[in-house]
N, C-alpha and C positions, 0 to 999 in steps of 0.2 A: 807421571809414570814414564819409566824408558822407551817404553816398545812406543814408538812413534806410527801417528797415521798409516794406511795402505800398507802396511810388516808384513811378510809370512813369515812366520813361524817355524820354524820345524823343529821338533824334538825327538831326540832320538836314543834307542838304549835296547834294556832288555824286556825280559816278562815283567816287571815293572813301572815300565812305559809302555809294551804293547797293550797290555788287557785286554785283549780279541779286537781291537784293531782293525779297522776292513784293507784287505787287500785288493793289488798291493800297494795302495797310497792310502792312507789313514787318515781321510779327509771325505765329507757329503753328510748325509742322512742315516738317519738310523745307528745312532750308535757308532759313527766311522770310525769317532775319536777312539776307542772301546771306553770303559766301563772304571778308567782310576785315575788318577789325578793329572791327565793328558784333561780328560775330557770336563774335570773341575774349570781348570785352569781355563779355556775355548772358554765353556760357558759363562763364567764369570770377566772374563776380557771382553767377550759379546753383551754383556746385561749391564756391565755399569760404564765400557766405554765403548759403547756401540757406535759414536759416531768416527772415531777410529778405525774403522773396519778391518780390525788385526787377522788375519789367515790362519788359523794353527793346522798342523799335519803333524799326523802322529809316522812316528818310523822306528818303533819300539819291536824287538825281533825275540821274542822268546826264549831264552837258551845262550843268550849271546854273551860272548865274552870279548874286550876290546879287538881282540884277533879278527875278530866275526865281522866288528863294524870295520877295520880295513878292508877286508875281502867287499865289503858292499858301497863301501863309501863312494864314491865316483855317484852308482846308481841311487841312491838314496837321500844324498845330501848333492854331493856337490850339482849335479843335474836338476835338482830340484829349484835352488838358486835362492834359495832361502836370504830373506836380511836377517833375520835374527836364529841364532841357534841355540838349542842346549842339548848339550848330552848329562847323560847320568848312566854311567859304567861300571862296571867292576864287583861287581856282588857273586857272579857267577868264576870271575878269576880267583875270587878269593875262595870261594862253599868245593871248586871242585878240589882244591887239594884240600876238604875234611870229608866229603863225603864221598869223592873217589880218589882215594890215597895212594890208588896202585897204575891208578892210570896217569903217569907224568906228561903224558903229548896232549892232554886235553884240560892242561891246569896253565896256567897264565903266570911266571915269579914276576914278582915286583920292577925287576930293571926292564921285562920288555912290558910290561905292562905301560911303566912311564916314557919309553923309549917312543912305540906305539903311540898313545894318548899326544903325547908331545908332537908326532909327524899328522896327525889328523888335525891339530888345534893350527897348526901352521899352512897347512894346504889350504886353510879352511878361512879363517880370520881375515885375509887380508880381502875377500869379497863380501864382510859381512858388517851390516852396524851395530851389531852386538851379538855375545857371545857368552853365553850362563853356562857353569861347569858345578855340575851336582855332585856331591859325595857320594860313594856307595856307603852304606849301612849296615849294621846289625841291629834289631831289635832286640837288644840286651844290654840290661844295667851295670852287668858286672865288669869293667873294662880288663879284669883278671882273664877270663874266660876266651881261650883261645882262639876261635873264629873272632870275638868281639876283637881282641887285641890286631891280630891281621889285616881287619878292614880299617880300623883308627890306621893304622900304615899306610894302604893303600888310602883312604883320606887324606891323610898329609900329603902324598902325592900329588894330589886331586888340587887341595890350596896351594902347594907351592906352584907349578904349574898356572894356575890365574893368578897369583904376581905377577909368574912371569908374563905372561901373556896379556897383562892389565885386562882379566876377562872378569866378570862377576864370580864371586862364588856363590855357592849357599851349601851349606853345612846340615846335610838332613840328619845325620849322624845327633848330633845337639841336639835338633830338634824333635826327635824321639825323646831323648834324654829327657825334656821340658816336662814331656804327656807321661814320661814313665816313673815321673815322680811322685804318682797319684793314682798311676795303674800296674798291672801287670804284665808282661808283653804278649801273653795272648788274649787280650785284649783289643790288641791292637795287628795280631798277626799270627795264626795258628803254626806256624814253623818258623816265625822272628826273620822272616825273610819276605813273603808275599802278604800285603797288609790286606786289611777291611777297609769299608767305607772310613773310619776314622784316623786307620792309617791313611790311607791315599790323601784324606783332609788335609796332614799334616805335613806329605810331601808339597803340598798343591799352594796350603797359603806361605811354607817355607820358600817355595817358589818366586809368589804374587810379592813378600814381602822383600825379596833380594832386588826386585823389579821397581817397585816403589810403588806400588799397586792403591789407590784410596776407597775405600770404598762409596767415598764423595763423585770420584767419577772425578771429569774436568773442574778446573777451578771456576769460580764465575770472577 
């Protein structure tokens, strides 16, 4: 697996990553990680390579759109001091210009989106030993369908950017795709946007599996 011995962790994003989250460090007992595929992901990095002692912290902020994590960034990441990072961005840059169309100061276009994205991955990177860049998503098959179409954009984004930045990708976008060839998408997320336990599964082992995750644990 990547994430080497002694790692913190941090992961960071929107309602997607937060899931109630304990503030304001998304790390301890009870639920700290909150309740979705943050807290998959701790659990399963602690049960099969425990002797690892990986750190995860959640810094997932509800509502957030990349705007958001510059405004926090200094406090949440770079102070935190993380070796390993991921973010997973932009679902909310993309939903506010369909479901608030009128309000243009709280919607995100695409060039400062990547503009943005681009100056966090660089402030960031060069104190880090690894660096996982998530896609934002739609829960939906039809790539016609216009929020679906917008977030495949901001994804491309998303991959070009870890070229450049030789970071990991993972492509959660696909990996819906895989579970929704046999389901519905609410099934998997009652607004195709905030998933179920089986959603969160499928961010979580898209995760574990960009990582090199075994469920062997170390080699012998």
């Amino acid at each position: 697996m990547k994430i080497e011995a002694n790692s913190k962790l941090v992961m960071i994003g929107d309602s997607i990553t937060d899931c109630g989250r304990a503030q304001p460090i998304g790390e301890g007992l009870f639920e700290a990680h909150g309740k979705g595929y943050v807290a998959y992901v701790a659990g399963l990095l602690t049960a099969t390579y425990p002797e690892r002692r990986i750190r995860v912290v959640n810094m997932g902020t509800s509502g957030n759109t990349v705007r958001d994590l510059r405004a926090r960034w200094q406090r949440d990441v770079i102070d935190l001091h993380p070796d390993w990072l991921s973010i997973m961005i932009g679902i909310n840059d993309v939903w506010r210009q369909y479901d608030s169309p009128l309000q243009p100061e709280i919607q995100v276009d695409i060039e400062e989106y990547e503009r943005t994205l681009d100056e966090l991955i660089s402030l960031s990177k060069p104190h880090l030993r690894g660096l996982v860049l998530m896609s934002p998503y739609f829960i939906e098959p039809n790539p016609a369908d216009a929020m679906r179409a917008t977030m495949d954009r901001y994804g491309a984004v998303v991959q070009h950017l870890a070229r450049k930045h030789a970071c990991i990708f993972v492509d959660t976008q696909a990996a819906f795709l895989k579970v929704l060839r046999h389901c519905h998408p609410a099934a998997l997320a009652w607004d195709r946007v905030h998933p179920n336990t089986a959603g969160h599964m499928v961010i979580g082992q898209a995760f574990l599996n960009a990582i090199e995750f075994k469920w062997s644990g170390e080699s012998n």
